[in-house]
N, C-alpha and C positions, 0 to 999 in steps of 0.2 A: 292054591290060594285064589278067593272069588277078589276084583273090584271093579271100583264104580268110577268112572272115569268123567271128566270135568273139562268143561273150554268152556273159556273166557274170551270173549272177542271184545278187545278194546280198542279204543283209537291210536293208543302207545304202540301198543303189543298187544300180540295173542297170546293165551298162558293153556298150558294141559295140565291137569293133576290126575295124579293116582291116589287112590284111596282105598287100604285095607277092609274092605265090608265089613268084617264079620268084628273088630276090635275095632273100627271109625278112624283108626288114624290114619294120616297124611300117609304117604308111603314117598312122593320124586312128585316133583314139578318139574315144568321148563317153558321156557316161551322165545318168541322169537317176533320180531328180528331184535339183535344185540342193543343195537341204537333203535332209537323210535321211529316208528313208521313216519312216511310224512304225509302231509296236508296240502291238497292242492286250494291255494287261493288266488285263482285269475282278477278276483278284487279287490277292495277291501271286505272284509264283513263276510267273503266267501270263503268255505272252508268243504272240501269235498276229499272222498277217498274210494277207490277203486277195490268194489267187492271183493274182487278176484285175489287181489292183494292182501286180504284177510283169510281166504282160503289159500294161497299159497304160504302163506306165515304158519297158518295152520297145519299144514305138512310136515312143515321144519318145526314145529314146536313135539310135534308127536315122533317123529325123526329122533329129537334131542332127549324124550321121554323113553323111549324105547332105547336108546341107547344107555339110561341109567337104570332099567330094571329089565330083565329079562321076563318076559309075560306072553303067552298067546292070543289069540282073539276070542278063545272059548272062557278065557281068565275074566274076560270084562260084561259083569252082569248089565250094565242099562249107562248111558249117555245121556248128562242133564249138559245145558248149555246157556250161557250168559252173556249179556251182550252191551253195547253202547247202546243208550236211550234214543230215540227220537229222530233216529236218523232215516233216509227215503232213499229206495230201493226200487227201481222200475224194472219190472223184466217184458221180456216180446213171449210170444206165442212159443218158441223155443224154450223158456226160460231162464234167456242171457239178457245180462245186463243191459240197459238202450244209454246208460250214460253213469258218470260216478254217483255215489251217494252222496247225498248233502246230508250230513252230520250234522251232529248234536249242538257244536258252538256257530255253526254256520247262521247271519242274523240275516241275509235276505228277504226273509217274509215275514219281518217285525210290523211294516207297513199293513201287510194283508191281513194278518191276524189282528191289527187295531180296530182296521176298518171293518171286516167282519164284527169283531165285538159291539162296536157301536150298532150297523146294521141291524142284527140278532136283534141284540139287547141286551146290555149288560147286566140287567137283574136275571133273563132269560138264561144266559151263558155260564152261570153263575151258581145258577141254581139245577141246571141240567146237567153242563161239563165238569162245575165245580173250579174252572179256570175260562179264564181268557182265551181263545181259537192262537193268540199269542204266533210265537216263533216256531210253532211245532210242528208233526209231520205234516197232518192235513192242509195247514197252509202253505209249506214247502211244495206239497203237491199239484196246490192251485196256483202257483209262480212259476211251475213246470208249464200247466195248461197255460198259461197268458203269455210266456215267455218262449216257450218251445213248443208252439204247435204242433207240426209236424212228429216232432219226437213222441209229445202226449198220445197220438191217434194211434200210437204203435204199441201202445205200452196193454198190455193183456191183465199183468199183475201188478199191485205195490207191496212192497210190504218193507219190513224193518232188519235192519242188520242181523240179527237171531233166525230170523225167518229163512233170509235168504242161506244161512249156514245150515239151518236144517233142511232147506231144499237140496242142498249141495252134498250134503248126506245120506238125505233119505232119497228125494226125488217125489216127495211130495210139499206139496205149497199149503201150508196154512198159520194160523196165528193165534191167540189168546187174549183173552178179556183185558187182562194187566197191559198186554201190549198197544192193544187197540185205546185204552185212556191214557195210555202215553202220548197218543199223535195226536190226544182229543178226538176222537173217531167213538166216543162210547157217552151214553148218554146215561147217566147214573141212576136219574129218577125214571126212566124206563126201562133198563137193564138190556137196553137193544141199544145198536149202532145207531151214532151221530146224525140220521138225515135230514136232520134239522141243516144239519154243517156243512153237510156234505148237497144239499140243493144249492145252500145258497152260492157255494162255488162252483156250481154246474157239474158234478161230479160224479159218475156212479158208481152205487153203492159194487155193482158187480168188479170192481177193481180190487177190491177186498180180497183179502184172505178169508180160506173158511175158519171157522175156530176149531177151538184144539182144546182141551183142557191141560193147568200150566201143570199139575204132574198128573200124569199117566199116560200112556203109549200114542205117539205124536209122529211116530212111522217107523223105520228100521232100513237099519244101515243096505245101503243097494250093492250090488257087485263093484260099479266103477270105483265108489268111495272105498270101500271092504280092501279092495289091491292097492288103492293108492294109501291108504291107513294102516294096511298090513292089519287089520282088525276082521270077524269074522263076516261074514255077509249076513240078515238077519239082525245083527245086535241091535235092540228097541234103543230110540230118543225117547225118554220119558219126563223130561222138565225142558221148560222156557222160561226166562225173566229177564229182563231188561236189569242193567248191571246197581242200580241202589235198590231195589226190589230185594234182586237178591243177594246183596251184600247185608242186605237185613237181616233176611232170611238164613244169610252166612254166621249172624252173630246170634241168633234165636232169639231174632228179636220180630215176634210176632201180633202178641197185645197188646192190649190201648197203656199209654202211659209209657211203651218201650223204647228207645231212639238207639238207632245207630249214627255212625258217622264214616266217612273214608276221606281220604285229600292224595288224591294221584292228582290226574294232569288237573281236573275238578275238583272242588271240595264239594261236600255235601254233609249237610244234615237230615237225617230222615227220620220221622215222628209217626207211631200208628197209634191208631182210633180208630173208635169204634159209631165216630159221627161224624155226619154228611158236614163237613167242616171247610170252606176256605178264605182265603183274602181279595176283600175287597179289590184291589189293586193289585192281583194275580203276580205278588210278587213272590209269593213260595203256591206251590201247585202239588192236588192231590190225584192221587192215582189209586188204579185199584191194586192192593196188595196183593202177594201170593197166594195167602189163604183165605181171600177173600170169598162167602158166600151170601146168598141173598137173603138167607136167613142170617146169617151169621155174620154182620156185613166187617169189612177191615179194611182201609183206608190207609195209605201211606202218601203223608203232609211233606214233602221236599222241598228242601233249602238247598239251591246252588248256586253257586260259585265258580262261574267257568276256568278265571284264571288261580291258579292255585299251586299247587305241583311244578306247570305249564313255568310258574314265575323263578320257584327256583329252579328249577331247568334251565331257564334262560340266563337268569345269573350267572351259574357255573358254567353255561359256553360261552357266554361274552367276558366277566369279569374274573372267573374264579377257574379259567382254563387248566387241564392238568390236575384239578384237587378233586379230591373224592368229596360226598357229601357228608361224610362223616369230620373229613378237617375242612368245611365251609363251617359247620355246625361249633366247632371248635371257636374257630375265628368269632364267629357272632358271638360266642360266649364271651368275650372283650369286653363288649360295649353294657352299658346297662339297662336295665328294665326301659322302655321308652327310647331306646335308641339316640339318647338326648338330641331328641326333637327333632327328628326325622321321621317324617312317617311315609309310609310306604303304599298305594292305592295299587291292590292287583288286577286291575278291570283290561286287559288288553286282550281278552280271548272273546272275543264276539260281543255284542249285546247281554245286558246284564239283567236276568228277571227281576231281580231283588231291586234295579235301579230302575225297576218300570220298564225294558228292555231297554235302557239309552246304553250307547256304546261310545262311554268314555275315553278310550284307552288306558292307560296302566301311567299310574305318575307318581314324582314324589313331592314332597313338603318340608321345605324348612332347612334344605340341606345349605352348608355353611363350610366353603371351602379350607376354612383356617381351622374347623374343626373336628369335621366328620369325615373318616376313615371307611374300609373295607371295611372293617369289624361293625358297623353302624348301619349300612349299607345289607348286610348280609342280614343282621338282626332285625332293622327293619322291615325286609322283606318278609319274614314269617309270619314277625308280629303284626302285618298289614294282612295278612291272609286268615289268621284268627281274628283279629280285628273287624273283618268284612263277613265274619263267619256267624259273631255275634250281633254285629249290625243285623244280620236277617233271622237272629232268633229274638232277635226282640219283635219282630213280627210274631213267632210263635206265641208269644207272651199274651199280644196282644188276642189272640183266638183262644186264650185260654189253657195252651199247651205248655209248661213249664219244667224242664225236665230236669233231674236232679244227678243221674248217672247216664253216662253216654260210653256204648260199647264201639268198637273199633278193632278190626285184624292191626297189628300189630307191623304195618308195612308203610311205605311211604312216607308222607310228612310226622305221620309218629313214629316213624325210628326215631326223630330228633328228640331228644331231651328236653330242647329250648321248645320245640314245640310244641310239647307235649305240656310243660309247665306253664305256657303262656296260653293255655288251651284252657287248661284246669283251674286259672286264677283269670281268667277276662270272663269266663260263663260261669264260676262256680258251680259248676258239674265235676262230679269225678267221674273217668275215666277207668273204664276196665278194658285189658287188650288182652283180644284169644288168638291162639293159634290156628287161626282160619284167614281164606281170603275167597274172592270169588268161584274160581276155578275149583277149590275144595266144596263149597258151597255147595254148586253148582252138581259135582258127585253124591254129594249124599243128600239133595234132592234127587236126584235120581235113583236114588235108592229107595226113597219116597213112589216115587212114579210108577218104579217096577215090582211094586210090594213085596222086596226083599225086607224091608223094614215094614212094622206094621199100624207105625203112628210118628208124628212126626220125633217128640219126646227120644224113642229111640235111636233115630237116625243120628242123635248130636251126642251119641258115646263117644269116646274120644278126643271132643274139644275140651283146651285145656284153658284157664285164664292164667296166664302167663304173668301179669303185674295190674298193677292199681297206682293211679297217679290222683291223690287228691289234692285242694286245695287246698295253701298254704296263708294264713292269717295276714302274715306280715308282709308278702308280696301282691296279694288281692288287692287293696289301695294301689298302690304302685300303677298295675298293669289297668285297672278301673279309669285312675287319672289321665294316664296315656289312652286308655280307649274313648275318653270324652273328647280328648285333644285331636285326636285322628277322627273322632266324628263330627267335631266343629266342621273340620277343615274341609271333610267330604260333602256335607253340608253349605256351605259356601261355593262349592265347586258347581255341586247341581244347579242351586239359585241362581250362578252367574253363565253357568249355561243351558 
């Protein structure tokens, strides 16, 4: 039996999957560690993680894989690979790390990216980047050069969390178009790198990775990695994407008009088009899609939401110790629609794009000791995470993009019921969920990559849509009235600070 084999490098977890080629379905996942990785934060608003620690997880994930299928290295046709967005990765002249990665929720250079945007010019920035220089790689970058000199002069390479796994694999250094307008490093209306961006933070362009195209043959597996993978030496990396790219990509969701979604530790909504589209107020940010060509352009419009997941996570270790999330999910079933007036703000994972990058923290509203309970408390909290989901699709709205069904794997905050109903009646979208997640994704683009498959149409035999959750008449009102009430309040909170 041929497959195609999938990693996910996430900020939680690493996930592996296996994938039957030649019938597309799932075959064993696993991922690792048990509990979620952690986060180093020496500040506030810092948020860092130790590359290495992603490729040691990566061991134990493929460890725990291999232990649920027996498979050899000659079994696995091609390695596609998926990653956390936006995060900065500095390597020396060796190609080890000179210090941790500053990640995706890390707000440090909210600052830098303002003042660049002014500088630039924000019709400028706007119209080239398609976003604000914002909280992203490239200004991470230039908080390194102002902040840690010494360390910057050392640094040979940067690149992005994906990058650096497939260095760690293959043993060569490079990166992709998608990647590169993730850190803002791409300039859209010249189809070349940022140096617009990258002058004006004194930066050179040679720190770059070379590009790669994001499927097809991107290097192959080296000896050290092949013993330590137990994998054969030779096996081609054939995909790269940053993790809503290719969650997109996971759900086949490729054309203009198509949206996915996901809600791990992040939420997100992701919209593609087929136009040079953004906001004003760089509160949801475009990127180049997977299948993005210059003829053929495609564009993926992203809504995120850093705290999300992160929120119920935190719930069940401080308040709901001991309960699985299936009887937290129970429990909030208690209370009703609206959480009788409690509302829940999830904002405590870094600066918030959607809030202009202000970083709020996470708080509630309205809570009323003689009357609200666990059950209110837990309900709240999701409905504050779709709540904040749809505060930034009415941005969508606003550019035009309006969408009527939203695809979704079948994991995370939709396993819940409640969430999944408060999901379908706050955006009137229905909800289709497949039997997919990144790490499968992530395989059968590589199967993509390695022209086992000979378009992409075929690579998505075997996805199954598992259910459909629409909306329901008589609770729409309901969850509508409670999402004005939770947007009064948020509303009020900004103005007053």
């Amino acid at each position: 039996m041929k497959y195609l084999l999938g990693l996910d490098i996430g900020s939680s977890s690493v996930k592996a999957a296996l994938l039957d080629a030649e019938k597309g379905k799932p075959v064993a996942s696993a991922f690792s560690p048990a509990s979620e990785m952690p986060m180093l934060a020496v500040k506030p608003g810092f948020a860092e993680q130790d590359p290495e620690m992603w490729w040691n997880e990566l061991l134990n994930a493929m460890k725990d894989l291999q232990r649920q299928v027996s498979f050899k290295g000659d079994d696995i046709v091609a390695i596609g690979i998926s990653y956390q967005m936006h995060g900065l990765v500095c390597v020396d002249d060796q190609s080890k790390p000179l210090r941790p990665s500053i990640i995706w929720c890390d707000s440090r250079a909210v600052e830098i990216g303002q003042n660049a945007f002014i500088k630039i010019g924000k019709d400028y920035s706007l119209s080239n980047f398609l976003n604000s220089p914002g909280n992203f790689t490239a200004s991470k970058l230039k908080w390194v050069k102002e902040n840690e000199p010494d360390l910057f002069k050392k640094i040979k390479k940067v690149m992005l969390p994906g990058d650096y796994i497939a260095l760690k694999l293959t043993g060569q250094i490079n990166t992709t178009v998608s990647g590169l307008s993730e850190g803002i490093l791409w300039n859209f209306k010249k189809e070349k790198i940022a140096e617009e961006l990258l002058e004006h933070y004194g930066i050179d362009k040679k720190l770059l990775s070379p590009l790669t195209p994001t499927f097809g043959e991107q290097g192959r597996l080296n000896k050290p990695a092949a013993q330590l993978l137990n994998l054969k030496e030779g096996t081609p990396v054939t995909y790269r994407a940053g993790d809503q790219p290719n969650n997109a990509w996971s759900l086949n969701v490729l054309q203009p008009g198509e949206v996915a979604a996901t809600a791990g530790t992040s939420g997100v909504v992701y919209a593609v088009t087929d136009k040079v589209s953004y906001d004003t107020a760089s509160r949801v940010n475009t990127f180049v899609h997977v299948n993005h060509l210059p003829d053929k352009p495609r564009y993926g419009v992203l809504l995120c939401i850093n705290g999300t997941g992160i929120l119920n996570s935190w719930l069940r270790k401080n308040f709901f110790a001991g309960l699985s999330y299936d009887e937290i999910n129970k429990i909030a079933n208690d209370s009703p629609i609206g959480s009788a007036g409690l509302y829940f703000y999830p904002f405590g994972n870094g600066a918030e794009r959607v809030l202009e990058n202000k970083d709020t923290g996470g708080f509630m509203e309205g809570l009323q000791f003689n009357q609200h309970q666990s059950s209110h408390i837990a309900r709240a909290a999701q409905e504050g995470i779709v709540y904040s989901l749809q505060y930034g699709m009415e941005v969508f709205h606003s550019m035009g993009i309006s969408p009527s069904v939203v695809r979704a794997g079948k994991a995370n905050m939709f396993l819940s019921p409640l969430f999944r109903e408060a999901f379908a009646n706050t955006t009137g979208c229905s909800i289709e969920l497949f039997n997919t997640d990144g790490a499968i994704g992530a395989a059968r683009a590589a199967g993509v990559g390695v022209g086992y498959y000979s378009n992409f149409a075929e690579s998505f035999k075997g996805m199954e849509k598992l259910m459909s959750v629409e909306p329901e008449k008589d609770k729409q009102k309901k969850y509508k009235d409670s999402y004005e009430n939770w947007k009064e309040g948020l509303n009020k909170f900004l103005k007053n600070h």
